[in-house]
C-alpha positions in Angstrom: 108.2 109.3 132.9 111.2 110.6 134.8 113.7 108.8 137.3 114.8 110.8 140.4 116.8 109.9 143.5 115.2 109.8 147.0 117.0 112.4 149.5 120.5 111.3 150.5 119.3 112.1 154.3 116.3 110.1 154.5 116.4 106.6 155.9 114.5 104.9 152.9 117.2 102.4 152.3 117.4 101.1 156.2 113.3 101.1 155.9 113.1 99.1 152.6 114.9 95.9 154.4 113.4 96.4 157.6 109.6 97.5 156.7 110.4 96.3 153.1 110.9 92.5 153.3 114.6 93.6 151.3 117.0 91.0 153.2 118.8 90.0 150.6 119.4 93.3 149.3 122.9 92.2 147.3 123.3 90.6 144.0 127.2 89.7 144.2 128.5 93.2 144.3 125.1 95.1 142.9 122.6 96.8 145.4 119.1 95.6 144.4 117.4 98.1 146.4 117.7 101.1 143.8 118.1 104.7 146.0 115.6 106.3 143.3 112.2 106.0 142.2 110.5 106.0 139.1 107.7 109.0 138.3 104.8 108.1 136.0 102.3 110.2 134.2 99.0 109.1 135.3 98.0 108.2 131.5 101.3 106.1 131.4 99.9 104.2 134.6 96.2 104.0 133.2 97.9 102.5 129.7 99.7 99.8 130.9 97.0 99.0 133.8 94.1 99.1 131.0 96.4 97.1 128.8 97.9 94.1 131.6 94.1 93.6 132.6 93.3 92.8 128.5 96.1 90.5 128.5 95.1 88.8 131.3 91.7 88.0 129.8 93.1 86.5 126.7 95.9 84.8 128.6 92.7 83.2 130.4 91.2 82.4 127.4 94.2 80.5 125.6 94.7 78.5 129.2 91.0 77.3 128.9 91.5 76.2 125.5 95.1 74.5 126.1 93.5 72.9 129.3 91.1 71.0 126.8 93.9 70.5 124.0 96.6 67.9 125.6 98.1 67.8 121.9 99.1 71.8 122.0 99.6 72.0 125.5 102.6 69.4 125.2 104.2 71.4 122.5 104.6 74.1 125.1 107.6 72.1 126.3 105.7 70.8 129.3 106.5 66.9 129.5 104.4 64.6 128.4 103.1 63.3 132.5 102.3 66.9 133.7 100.2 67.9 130.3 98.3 65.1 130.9 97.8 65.8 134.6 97.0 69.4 133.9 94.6 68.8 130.9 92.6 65.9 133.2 92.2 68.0 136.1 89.3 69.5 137.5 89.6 73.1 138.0 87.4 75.3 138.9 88.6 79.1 138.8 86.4 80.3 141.3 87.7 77.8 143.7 91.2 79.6 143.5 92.8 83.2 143.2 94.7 83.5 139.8 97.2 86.4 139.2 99.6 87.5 137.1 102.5 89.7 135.9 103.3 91.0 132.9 106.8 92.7 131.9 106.7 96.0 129.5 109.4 97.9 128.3 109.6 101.1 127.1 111.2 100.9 123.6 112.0 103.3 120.7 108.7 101.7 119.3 106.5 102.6 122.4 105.2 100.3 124.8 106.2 96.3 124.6 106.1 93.2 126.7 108.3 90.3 127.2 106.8 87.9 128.5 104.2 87.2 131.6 104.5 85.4 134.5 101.8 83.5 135.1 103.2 81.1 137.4 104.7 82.4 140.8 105.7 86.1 139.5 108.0 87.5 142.1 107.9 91.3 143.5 105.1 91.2 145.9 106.3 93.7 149.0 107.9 95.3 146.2 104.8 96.0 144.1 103.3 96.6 148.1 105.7 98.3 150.4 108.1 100.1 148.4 106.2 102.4 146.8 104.3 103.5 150.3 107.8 104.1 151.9 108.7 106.5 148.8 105.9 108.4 148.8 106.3 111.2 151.4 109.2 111.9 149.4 107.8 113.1 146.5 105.1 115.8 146.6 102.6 115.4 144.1 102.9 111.6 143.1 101.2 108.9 144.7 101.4 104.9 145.2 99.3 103.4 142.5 97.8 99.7 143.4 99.0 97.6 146.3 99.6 93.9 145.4 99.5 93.0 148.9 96.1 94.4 149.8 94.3 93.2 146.7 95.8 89.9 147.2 94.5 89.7 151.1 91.2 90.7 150.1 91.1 87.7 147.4 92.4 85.6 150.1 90.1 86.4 153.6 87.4 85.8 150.4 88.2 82.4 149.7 89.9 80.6 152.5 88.1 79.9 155.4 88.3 82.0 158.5 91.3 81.0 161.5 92.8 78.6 159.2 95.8 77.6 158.7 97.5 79.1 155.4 100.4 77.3 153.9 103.1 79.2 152.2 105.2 76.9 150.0 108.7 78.2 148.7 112.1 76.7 148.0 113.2 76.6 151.5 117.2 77.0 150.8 117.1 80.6 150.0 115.7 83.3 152.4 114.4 85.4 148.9 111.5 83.5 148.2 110.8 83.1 152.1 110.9 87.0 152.4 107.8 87.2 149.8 105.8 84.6 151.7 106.4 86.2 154.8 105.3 89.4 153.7 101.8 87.5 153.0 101.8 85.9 156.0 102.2 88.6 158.5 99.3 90.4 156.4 97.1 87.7 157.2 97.9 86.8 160.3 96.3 89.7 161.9 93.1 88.5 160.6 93.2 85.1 162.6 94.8 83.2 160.5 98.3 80.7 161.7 101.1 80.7 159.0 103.1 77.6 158.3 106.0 78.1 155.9 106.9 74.6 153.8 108.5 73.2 151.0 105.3 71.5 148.3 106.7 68.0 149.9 106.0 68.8 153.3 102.0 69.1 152.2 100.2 65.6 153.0 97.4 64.9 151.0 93.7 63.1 151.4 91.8 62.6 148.8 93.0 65.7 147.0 92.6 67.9 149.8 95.4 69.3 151.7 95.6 67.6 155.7 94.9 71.1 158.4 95.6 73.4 155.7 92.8 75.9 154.6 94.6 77.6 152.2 97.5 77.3 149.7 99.9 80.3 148.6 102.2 79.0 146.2 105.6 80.6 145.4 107.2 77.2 143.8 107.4 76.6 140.4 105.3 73.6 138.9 107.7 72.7 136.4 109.7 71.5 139.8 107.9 70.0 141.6 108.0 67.1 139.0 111.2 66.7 140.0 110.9 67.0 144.1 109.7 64.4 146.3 106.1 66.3 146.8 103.0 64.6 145.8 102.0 67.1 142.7 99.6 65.2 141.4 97.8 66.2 144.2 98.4 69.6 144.0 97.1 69.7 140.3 93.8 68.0 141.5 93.5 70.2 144.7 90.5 70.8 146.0 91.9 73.3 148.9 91.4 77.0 147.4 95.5 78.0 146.3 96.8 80.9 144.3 98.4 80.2 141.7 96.8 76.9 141.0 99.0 74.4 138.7 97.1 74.9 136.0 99.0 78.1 135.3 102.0 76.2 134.0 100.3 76.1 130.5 100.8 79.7 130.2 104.0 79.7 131.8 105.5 79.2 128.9 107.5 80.8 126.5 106.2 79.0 123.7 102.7 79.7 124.1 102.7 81.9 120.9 103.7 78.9 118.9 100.4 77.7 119.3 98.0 80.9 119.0 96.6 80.3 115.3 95.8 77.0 116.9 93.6 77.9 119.8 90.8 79.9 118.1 91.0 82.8 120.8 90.9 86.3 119.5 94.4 87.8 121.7 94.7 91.0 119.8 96.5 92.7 122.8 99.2 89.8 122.6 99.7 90.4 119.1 100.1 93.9 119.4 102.5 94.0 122.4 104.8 90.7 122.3 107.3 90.9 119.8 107.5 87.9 117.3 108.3 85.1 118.7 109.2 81.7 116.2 110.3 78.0 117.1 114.2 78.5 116.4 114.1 75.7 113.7 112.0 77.8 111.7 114.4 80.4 111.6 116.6 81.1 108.2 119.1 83.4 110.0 119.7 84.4 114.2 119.8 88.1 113.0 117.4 90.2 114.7 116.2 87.6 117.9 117.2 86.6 120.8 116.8 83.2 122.2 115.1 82.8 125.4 114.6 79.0 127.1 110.6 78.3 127.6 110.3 77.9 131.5 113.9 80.5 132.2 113.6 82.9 134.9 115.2 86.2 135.8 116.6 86.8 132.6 118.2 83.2 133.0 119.3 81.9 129.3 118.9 84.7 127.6 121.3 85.6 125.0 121.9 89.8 125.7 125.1 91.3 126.8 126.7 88.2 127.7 130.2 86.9 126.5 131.0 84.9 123.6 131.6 81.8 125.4 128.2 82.6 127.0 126.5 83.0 123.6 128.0 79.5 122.2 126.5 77.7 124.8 123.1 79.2 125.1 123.3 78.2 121.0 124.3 74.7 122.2 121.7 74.5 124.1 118.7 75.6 121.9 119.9 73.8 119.0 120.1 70.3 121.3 116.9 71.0 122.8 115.0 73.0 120.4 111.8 72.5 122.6 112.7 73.7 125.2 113.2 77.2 123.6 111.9 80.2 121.9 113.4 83.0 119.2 111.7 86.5 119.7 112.1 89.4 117.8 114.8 92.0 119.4 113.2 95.0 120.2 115.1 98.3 120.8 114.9 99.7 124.8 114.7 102.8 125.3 116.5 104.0 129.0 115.2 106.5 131.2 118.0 108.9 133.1 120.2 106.5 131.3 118.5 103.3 133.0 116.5 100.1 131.5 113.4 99.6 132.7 111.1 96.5 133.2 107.4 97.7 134.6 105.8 94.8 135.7 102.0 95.0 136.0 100.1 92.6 138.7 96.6 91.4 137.4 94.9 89.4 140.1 91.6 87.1 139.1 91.3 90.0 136.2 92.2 93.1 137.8 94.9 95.5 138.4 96.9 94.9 141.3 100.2 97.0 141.7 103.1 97.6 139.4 107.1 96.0 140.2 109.6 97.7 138.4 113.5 97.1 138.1 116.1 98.7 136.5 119.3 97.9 135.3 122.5 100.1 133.3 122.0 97.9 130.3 119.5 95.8 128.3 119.0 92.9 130.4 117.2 92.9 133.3 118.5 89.8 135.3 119.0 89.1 139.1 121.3 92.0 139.1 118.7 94.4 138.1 117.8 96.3 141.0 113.9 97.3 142.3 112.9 100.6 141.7 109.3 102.0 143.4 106.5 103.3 140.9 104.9 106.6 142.1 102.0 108.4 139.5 101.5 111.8 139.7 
């Protein structure tokens, strides 16, 4: 795995915002369209494909138990309302699409995940476009998966044709519309209308959405129990959605709190996550770091930041010691002197694309910037 620079003459950065859905492409002063790309030995890409599709599966496994078990689920540090919505509801999987992503790093110990987000993961034109406009630069190396086509196909599956598809987003900030509308113009030139909302702008009757055939969802649940939109609803939808609500009880980063409890076998969890313990079963901080159970983006996360930074995270865990995790610290190993996240899109169990950032230290936050996969 090597990291090389597209040619300085080429037009790939003007084509990643206009072809790319990159609009925001500036985090404060930090680019987050990265002028290189990221090469990949085809076993690489077959091991962490191979691997993000067994995690899926057990990830799908614990979520069927936990959607039974109202008294684990809770301890996830969902509240006490949406675990009993979730573990009430009616799903049924093959009425909806269910994808996710999960983060690996390359460490001095091989191979390791983070976390998944099993939620509303983010990097779908960049886990779909990038990679396509990199490719005639590199002789020899390939795109490998394209999130956006395996996600269309789920969706002309499931949602019926010439309907109307509803994208729902936080509608303040043009990031999460650019994802949507990547999705949207996809399926639009199969017949169907587009209408980009917020979750409140969706009427309901009788647990089905009013003129709206389909649901994409790019909205945290964990909010909408705090917006004016009727969520109860959308956890008893009957209208086909990806992902449905019921992913919140994965979500979380406290989920291995609970695995000796849930009677799943999860060995390639347990061989990839790094230990992860309730922070009031710790004796000393050495070694972890702390991470909040529902952050984002690197959000909360105690690495590289300032002391003042590190006293409040601290703060905060120790007053709300529910609401956060301690994992084990692993050791990343850069590549060309860059940190790399790879994260690996599993949609209703099958490998869907790769989304990789990279950043000059540790932490890959909002600064990080996208970087195109391309396998020999």
């Amino acid at each position: 795995m090597k990291i090389q620079s597209v040619p300085s003459s080429s037009n790939y950065r003007m084509d990643v915002i206009f072809d790319g859905y990159k609009w925001d492409m500036q985090s404060g002063e930090q680019s987050t369209i990265c002028n290189q790309v990221l090469l990949m030995e085809r076993c690489e890409a077959l091991f962490l494909s191979e691997h993000a599709e067994k995690l899926f599966h057990e990830t799908i496994a614990m979520e069927r138990v936990l959607h039974k078990s109202p008294q684990l689920a809770v301890r996830l540090g969902i509240s006490q309302q949406m675990t009993d919505a979730l573990c009430n509801c009616k799903y049924d999987a093959e009425k909806h699409i269910r994808f996710m992503r999960f983060d690996f790093h390359p460490t001095t110990d091989g191979w390791r995940i983070s976390e998944v987000n099993s939620d509303v993961p983010a990097g779908w034109p960049e886990a779909s476009v990038l990679p396509a406009l990199a490719e005639k630069y590199f002789d020899g190396f390939k795109q490998y998966g394209c999130f956006g086509d395996a996600l269309k196909k789920k969706l002309l599956r499931l949602i019926p044709e010439g309907s109307t598809i509803a994208y729902l987003h936080d509608t303040h900030t043009v990031e999460d519309y650019q994802i949507l509308k990547y999705m949207g113009n996809l399926l639009e030139k199969y017949g169907y209308s587009s209408v980009y909302a917020s979750p409140e702008h969706i009427k309901w009757d009788e647990n089905k959405a009013v003129g709206i055939g389909g649901i994409v969802r790019y909205f945290p649940v964990e909010w909408m129990e705090f917006s004016p939109a009727d969520w109860k609803s959308f956890v008893n939808s009957e209208t086909p959605s990806c992902n449905h609500p019921i992913a919140l009880l994965t979500q979380s980063k406290r989920l291995p709190l609970v695995w000796d409890e849930l009677g799943v076998e999860i060995p390639a969890w347990r061989k990839l996550l790094p230990e992860t313990k309730c922070i009031t079963a710790l004796p000393s901080r050495g070694g972890r770091i702390l991470k909040p159970a529902f952050g984002r983006v690197g959000e909360g996360i105690n690495i590289c930041v300032t002391k003042q930074e590190e006293k409040e995270i601290y703060a905060a865990a120790k007053n709300e010691p529910t609401q956060w995790v301690a994992q084990k610290m692993f050791e990343s190993k850069p590549i060309d002197g860059l940190h790399i996240n790879v994260g690996v899109f599993v949609i209703d169990g099958e490998f869907a694309g790769f989304y990789a950032r990279v950043s000059k230290n540790p932490k890959i936050d909002e600064d990080a910037s996208e970087i195109p996969i391309l396998v020999r």
